[in-house]
C-alpha positions as CSV (number, residue, x, y, z in Angstrom):
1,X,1.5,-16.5,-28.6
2,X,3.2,-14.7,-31.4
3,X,2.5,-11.3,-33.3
4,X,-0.8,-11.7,-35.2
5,X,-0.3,-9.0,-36.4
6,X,1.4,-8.7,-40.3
7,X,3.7,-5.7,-41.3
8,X,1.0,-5.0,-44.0
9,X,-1.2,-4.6,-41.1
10,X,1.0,-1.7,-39.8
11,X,1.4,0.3,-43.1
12,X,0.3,3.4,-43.1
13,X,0.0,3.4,-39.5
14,X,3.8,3.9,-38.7
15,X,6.7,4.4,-40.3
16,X,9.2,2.2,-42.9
17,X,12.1,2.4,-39.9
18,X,9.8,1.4,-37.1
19,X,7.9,-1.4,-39.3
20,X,11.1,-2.8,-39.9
21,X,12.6,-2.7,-36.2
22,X,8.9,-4.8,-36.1
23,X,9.8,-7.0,-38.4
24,X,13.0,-8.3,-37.1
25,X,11.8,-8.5,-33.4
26,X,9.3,-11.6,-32.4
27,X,7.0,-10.0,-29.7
28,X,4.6,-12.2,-27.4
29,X,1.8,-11.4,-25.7
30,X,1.7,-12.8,-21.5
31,X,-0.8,-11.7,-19.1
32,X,-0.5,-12.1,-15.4
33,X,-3.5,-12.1,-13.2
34,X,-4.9,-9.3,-10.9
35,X,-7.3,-10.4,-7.6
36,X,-9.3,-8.8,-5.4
37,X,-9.2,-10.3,-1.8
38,X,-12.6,-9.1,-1.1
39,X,-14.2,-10.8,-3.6
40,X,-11.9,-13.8,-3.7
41,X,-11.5,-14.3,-7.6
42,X,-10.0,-12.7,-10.8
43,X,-10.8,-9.5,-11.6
44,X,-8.5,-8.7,-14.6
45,X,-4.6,-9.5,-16.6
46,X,-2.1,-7.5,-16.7
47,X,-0.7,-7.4,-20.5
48,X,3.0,-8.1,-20.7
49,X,5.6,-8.0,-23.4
50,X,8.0,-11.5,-24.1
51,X,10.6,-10.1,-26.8
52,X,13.1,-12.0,-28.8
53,X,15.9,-11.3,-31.7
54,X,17.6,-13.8,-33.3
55,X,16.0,-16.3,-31.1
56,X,18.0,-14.5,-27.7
57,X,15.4,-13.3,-25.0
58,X,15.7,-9.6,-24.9
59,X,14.2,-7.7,-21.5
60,X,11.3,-4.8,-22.4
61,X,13.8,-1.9,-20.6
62,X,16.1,-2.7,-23.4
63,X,13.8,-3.4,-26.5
64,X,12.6,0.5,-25.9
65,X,16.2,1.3,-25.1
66,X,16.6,0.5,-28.7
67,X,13.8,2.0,-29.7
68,X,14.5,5.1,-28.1
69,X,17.7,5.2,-30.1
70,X,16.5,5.1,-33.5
71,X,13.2,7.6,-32.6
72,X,10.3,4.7,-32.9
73,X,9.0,4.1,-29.1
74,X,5.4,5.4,-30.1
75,X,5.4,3.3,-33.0
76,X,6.6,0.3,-31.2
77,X,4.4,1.3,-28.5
78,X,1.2,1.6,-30.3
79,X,2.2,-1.9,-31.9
80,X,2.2,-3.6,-28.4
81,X,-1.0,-2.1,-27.5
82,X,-2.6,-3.5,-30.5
83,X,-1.2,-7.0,-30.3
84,X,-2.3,-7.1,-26.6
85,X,-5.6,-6.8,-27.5
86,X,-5.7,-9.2,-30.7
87,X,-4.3,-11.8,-28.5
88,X,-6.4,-11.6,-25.7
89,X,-7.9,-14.9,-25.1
90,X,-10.6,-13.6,-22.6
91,X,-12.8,-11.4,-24.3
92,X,-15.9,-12.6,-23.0
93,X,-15.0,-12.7,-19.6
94,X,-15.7,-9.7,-17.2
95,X,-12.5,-8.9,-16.6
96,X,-10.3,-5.7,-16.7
97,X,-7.3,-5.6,-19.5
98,X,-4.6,-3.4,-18.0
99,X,-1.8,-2.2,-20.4
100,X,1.0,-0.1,-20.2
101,X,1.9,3.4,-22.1
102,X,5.2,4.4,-22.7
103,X,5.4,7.6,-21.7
104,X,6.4,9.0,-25.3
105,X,3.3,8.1,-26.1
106,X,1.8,10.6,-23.4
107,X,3.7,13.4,-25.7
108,X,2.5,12.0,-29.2
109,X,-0.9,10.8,-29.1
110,X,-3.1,13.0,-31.4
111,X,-5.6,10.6,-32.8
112,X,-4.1,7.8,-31.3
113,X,-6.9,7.4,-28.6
114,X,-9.5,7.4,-31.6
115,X,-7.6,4.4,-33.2
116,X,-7.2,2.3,-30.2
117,X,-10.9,2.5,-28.7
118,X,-11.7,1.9,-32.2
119,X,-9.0,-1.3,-32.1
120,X,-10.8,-2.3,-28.8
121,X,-14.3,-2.8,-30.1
122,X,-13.4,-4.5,-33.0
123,X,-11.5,-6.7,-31.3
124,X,-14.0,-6.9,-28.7
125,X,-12.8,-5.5,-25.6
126,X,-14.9,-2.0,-25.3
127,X,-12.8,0.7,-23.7
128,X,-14.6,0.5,-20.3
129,X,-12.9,-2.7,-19.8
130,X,-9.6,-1.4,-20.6
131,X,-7.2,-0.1,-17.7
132,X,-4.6,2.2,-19.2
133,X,-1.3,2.3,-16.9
134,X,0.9,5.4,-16.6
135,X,3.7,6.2,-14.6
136,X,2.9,9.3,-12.8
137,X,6.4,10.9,-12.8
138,X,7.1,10.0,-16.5
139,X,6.5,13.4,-17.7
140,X,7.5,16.4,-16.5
141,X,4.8,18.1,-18.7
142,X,1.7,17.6,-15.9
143,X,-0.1,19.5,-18.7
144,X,0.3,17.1,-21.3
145,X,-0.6,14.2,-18.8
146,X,-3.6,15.8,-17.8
147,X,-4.9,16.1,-21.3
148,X,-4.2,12.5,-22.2
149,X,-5.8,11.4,-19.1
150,X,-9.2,13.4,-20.2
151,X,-9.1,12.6,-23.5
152,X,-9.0,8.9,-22.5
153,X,-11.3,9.5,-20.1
154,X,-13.4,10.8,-23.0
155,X,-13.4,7.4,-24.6
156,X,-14.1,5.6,-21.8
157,X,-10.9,4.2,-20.9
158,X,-9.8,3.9,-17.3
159,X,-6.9,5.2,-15.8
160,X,-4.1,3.4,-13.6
161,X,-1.4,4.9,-12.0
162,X,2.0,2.8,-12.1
163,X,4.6,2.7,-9.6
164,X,3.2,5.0,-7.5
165,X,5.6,5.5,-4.2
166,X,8.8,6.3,-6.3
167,X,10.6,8.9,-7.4
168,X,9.0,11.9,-6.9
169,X,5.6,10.5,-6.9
170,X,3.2,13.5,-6.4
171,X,0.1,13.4,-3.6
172,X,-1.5,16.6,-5.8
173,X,-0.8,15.8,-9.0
174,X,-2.5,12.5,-8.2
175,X,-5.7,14.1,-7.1
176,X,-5.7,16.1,-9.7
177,X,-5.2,12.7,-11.9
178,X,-8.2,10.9,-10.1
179,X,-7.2,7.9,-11.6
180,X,-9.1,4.4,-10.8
181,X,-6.4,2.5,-9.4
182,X,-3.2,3.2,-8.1
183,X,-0.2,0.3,-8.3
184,X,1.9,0.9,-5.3
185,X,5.2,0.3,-5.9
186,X,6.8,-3.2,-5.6
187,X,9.8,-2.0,-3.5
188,X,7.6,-0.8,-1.0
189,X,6.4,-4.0,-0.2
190,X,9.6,-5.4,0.1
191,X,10.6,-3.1,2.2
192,X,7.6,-3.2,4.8
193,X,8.7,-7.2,4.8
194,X,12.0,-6.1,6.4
195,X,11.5,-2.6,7.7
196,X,8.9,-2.1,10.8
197,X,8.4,1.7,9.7
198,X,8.5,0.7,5.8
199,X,5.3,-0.9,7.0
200,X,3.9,1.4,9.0
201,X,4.5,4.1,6.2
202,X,2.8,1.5,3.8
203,X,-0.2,0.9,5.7
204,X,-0.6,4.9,5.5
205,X,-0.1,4.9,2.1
206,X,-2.7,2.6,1.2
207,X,-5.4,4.0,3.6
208,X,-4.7,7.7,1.9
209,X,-5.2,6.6,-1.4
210,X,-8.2,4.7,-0.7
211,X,-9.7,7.7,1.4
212,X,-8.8,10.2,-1.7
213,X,-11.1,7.9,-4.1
214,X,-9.0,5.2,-5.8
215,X,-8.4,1.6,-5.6
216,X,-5.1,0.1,-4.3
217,X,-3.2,-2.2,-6.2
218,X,-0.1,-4.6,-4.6
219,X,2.1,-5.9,-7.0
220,X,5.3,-8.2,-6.8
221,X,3.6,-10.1,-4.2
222,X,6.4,-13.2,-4.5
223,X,6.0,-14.8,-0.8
224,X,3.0,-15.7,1.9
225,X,4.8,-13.2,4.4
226,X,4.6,-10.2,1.6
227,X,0.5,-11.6,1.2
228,X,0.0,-11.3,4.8
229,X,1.1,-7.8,4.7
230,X,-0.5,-6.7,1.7
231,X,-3.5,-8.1,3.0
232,X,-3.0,-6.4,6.3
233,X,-3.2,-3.2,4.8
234,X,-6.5,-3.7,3.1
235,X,-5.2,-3.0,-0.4
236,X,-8.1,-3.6,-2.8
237,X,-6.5,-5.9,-5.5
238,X,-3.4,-8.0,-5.8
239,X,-1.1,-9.1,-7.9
240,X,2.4,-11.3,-8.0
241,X,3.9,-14.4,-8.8
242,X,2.9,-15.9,-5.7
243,X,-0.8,-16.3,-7.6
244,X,0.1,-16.7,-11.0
245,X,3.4,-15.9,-13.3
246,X,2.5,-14.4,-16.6
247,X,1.1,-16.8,-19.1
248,X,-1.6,-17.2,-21.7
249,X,-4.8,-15.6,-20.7
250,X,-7.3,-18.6,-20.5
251,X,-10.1,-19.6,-18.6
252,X,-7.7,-22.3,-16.7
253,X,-4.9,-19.8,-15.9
254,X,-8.5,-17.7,-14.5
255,X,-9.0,-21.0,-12.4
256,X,-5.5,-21.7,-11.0
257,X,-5.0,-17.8,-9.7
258,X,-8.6,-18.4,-8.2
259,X,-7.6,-21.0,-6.3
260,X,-4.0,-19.6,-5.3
261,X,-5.3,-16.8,-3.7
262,X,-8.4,-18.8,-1.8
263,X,-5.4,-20.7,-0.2
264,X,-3.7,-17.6,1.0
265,X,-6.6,-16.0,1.8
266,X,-7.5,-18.8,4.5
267,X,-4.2,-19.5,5.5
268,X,-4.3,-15.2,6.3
269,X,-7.6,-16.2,8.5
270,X,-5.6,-18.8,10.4
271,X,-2.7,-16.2,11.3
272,X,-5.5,-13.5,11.8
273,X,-7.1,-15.7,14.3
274,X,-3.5,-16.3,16.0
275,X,-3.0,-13.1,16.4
276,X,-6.0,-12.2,17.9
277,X,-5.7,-14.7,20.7
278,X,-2.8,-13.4,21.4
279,X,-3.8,-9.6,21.3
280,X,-6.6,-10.9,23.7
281,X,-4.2,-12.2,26.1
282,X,-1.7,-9.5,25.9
283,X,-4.4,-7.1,26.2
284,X,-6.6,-8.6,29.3
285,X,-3.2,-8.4,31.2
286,X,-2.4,-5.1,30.3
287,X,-5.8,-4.1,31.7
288,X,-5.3,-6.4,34.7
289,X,-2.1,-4.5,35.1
290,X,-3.2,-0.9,34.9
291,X,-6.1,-1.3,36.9
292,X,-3.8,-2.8,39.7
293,X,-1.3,0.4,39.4
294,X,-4.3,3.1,40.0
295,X,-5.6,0.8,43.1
296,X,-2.1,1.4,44.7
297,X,-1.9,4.6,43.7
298,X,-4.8,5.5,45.0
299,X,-3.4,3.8,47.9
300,X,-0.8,6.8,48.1
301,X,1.8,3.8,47.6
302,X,5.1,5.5,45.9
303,X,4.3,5.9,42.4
304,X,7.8,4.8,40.8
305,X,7.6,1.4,42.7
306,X,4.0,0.6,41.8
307,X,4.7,0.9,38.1
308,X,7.7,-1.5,38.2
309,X,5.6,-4.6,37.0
310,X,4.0,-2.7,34.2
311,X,7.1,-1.6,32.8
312,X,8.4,-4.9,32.6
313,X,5.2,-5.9,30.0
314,X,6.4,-6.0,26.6
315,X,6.0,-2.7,24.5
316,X,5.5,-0.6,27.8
317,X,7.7,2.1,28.0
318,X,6.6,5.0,30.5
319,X,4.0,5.9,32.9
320,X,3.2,9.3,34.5
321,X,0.3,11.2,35.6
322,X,-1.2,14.7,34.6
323,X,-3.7,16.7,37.0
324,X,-7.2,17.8,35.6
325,X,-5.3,20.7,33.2
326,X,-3.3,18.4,31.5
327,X,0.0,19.1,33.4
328,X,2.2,16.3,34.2
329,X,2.9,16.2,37.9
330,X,6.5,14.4,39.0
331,X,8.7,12.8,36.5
332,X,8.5,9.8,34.2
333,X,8.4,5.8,35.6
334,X,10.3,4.6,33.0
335,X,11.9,1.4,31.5
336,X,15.9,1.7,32.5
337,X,17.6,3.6,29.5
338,X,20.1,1.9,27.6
339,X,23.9,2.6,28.1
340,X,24.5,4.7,25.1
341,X,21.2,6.3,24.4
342,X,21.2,9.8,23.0
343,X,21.0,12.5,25.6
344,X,17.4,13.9,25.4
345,X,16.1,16.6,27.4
346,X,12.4,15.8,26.5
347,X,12.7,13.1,29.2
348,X,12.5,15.2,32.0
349,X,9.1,16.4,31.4
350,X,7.8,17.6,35.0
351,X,5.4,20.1,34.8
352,X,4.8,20.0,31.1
353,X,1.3,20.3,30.1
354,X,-0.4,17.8,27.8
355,X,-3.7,19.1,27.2
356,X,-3.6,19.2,23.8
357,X,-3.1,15.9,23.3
358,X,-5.8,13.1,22.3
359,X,-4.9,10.9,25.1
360,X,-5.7,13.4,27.8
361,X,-8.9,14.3,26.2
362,X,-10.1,11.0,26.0
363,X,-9.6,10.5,29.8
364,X,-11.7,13.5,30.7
365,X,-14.6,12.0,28.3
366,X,-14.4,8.6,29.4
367,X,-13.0,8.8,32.7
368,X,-13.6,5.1,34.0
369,X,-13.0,3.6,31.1
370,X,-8.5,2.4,29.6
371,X,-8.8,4.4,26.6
372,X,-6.0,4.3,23.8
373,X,-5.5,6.7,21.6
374,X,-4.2,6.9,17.8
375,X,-0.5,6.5,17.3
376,X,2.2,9.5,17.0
377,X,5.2,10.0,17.4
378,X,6.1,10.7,21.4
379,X,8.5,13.6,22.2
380,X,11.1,11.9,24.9
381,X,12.2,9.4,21.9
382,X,11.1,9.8,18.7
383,X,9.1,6.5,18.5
384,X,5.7,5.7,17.1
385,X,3.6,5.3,20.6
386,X,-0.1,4.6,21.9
387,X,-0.9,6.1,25.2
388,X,-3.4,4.7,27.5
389,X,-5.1,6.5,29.9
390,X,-7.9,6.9,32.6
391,X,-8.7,8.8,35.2
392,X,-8.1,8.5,38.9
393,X,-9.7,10.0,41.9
394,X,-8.2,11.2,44.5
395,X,-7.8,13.6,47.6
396,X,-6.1,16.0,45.6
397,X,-9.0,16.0,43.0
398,X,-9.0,14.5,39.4
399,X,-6.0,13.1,37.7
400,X,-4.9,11.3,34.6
401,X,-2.8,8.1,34.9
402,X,-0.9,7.9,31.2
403,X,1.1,4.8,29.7
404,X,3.2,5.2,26.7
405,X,3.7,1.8,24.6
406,X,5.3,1.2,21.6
407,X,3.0,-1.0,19.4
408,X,5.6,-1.8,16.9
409,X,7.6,-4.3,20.0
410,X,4.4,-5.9,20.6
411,X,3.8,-9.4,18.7
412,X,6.2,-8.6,15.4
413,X,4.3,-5.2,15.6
414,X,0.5,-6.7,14.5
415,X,-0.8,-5.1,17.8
416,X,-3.8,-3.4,17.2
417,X,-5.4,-1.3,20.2
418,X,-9.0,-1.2,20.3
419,X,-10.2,2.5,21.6
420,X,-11.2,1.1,24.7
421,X,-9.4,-2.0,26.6
């Protein structure tokens, strides 16, 4: 859809150099779709730019490259935001329109806000149901930001945050933001599809964001392997070609990302339904396995050599025992070290003391129960771990019986413990 909007239409409003770097530029208005999983439909469009010049395609970096040369980003800016909203084709529909701000725009807005929320109910998309975007590490000037943010705020506009995860994106400065929603990203994503930690780190992301009062957004969601993961981490809305590419807003476009993401989302249940079958097997033999260990132990059968078929179980890594203070008593049964691990003196842990640690006070409160605690990092290697323990009774009084695992090696790292097996 091209410009509606005449040059007549922008006199007055900006000036002769930036109406004329207008003129000779044919902008087009795409939106792409925005989901929520929850609710399993459309919940709003993402405004996009489609530039040409002298009928060559010409990417949206380098149209405000341009612009930035010849001093007329707000004015081009302000231009976009306007055509955005003429050529809505939704209107009616209860749906969010997000747009993007330059950042320039963050530094010359006096009266702007006025103009647009003024824009948006003639053209009859009230400010409530516009979603303004901002890159959070834009400005240096958090002062400036902030008073944007209000006076948008004051209008009734909401307030995304773009990109958030990059560069020096700032945990305070958000909170102090309180924006919405909050786009994680894209490269994130893509590297939680190839990096273990990457995910890991992701699905902390998302959870901290949600827990400090903001919706999560995934974008660049391009494959079902990225969908799985972004649905994994319980990300509030979605967004990516893998729904819908940019287009036209209509009512069918509304229909066809709808539909895109009912198919993902029940494919999702199949794998979820997979992997908990296989959790449920994996863990049921882990118990079997544990519970077999503190029989012979109990026994007063060598503790290395009863531990030898629960290290061989996928993930497992170590086993030891603490008395009732929390002090470990012998050294480690662990899994064989590789030839050419690092040298770490953290393995020979006798007589350390552990009673600070979750795991140990879960025995003590639930002492016939396999309990598993949350996961950190364990000393001897530097790896995310779980640690299950329980308690064992025994001649010499009451001990602990602890196994480390490492979740991520257990079924492509989907392994969730429950806090009691």
């Amino acid at each position: 859809m091209k410009s509606v909007l005449s040059l007549a239409d922008h006199r007055g409003k900006v000036p002769g150099k930036c109406a004329r770097f207008i003129k000779h530029h044919d902008f087009q208005s795409v939106y792409q779709p925005i989901l929520s999983p929850t609710h399993q439909k459309l919940v709003g469009y993402e405004a996009l730019v489609r530039v040409h010049r002298d009928n060559r395609p010409i990417a949206p970096p380098e149209l405000f490259e341009q612009a930035s040369i010849l001093g007329v980003t707000t004015g081009v800016d302000q231009h976009l935001l306007n055509l955005h909203l003429t050529n809505f084709g939704l209107k009616q529909e209860p749906v969010w329109l997000f747009i993007n701000i330059n950042p320039d725009t963050l530094l010359h807005h006096a009266g702007y806000l006025g103009q647009l929320a003024d824009h948006c109910h003639s053209a009859g998309v009230p400010p409530e149901r516009i979603v303004l975007e901002l890159v959070e590490t834009a400005t240096r000037d958090t002062n400036a930001l902030l008073e944007f943010i209000q006076e948008a705020k004051d209008f009734g506009f909401q307030i995304a945050i773009d990109d958030f995860g990059m560069g020096d994106s700032n945990f305070e400065r958000l909170w102090r933001i309180n924006p919405l929603i909050v786009k994680i990203d894209r490269s994130l994503l893509a590297n939680a599809e190839t990096h273990q930690r990457a995910r890991v780190l992701l699905h902390s992301l998302v959870r901290m964001i949600r827990e400090s009062g903001s919706l999560v957004l995934l974008e660049g969601i391009e494959s079902e392997n990225q969908a799985r993961i972004a649905l994994d981490t319980e990300a509030d809305l979605l967004q990516g070609f893998l729904f819908a590419r940019p287009k036209h807003s209509t009512r069918e476009c509304t229909i066809n990302a709808e539909n895109a993401l009912q198919q993902v989302m029940s494919r999702s249940q199949q794998w979820s339904l997979r992997d908990y079958h296989s959790q449920e097997t994996y863990l049921k033999l882990l118990h079997f396995e544990i519970m077999d260990v503190c029989h012979q132990i109990a026994r007063g059968e060598p503790f290395e050599r009863v531990c030898r078929n629960l290290l061989l179980m996928e993930g497992v890594k170590r086993c030891f025992i603490l008395d009732s203070h929390g002090v470990q008593q012998g050294r480690l049964a662990q899994v064989d070290m590789v030839s050419g691990d690092r040298f770490n003196p953290l393995y020979y842990s006798a007589g350390a003391r552990w009673s600070h640690r979750e795991y140990f006070r879960n025995a003590l409160e639930r002492p016939q129960q396999i309990n598993s605690c949350r996961p950190y990092v364990a000393l001897p290697d530097a790896r995310r771990t779980v640690t299950l323990s329980t308690g064992l009774a025994g001649s010499t009084g009451q001990h602990i019986f602890c196994i480390d695992i490492h979740p991520d090696e257990v079924l492509d790292g989907h392994l969730v413990f429950p806090t009691v097996l």
